[in-house]
N, C-alpha and C positions, 0 to 999 in steps of 0.2 A: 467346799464340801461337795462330791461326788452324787449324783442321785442316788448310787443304792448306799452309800451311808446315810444320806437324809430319810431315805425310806428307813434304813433300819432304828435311827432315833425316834421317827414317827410310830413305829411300831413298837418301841419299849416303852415308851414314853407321852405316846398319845398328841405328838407337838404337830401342826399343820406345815404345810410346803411353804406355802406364803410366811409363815411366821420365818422359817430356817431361813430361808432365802430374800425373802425382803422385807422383814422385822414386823410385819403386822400383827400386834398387839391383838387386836381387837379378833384375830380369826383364831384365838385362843378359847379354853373354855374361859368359864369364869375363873374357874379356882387354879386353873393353871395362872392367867393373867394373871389374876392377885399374887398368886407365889413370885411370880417373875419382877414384876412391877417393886414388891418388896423387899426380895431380892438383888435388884439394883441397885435400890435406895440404901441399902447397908455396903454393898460395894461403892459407890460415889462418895462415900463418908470418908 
């Protein structure tokens, strides 16, 4: 992903650089992690 599409996901979507780019969970809010996190776990199924 290019920086200014990462930018532009960041900014609809409120998601951090670190998370796009090197999967940090944790630099998530809460409620984004929990959506994603839960969102995995039904895709992995």
């Amino acid at each position: 992903m290019s920086l200014d599409g990462a930018l532009q996901v960041n900014r609809v979507y409120g998601t951090t650089l670190d998370f796009l780019y090197l999967g940090r969970l944790e630099s998530l809010s809460t409620s984004m992690a929990r959506s994603f996190a839960e969102f995995s776990d039904v895709a992995e199924s």
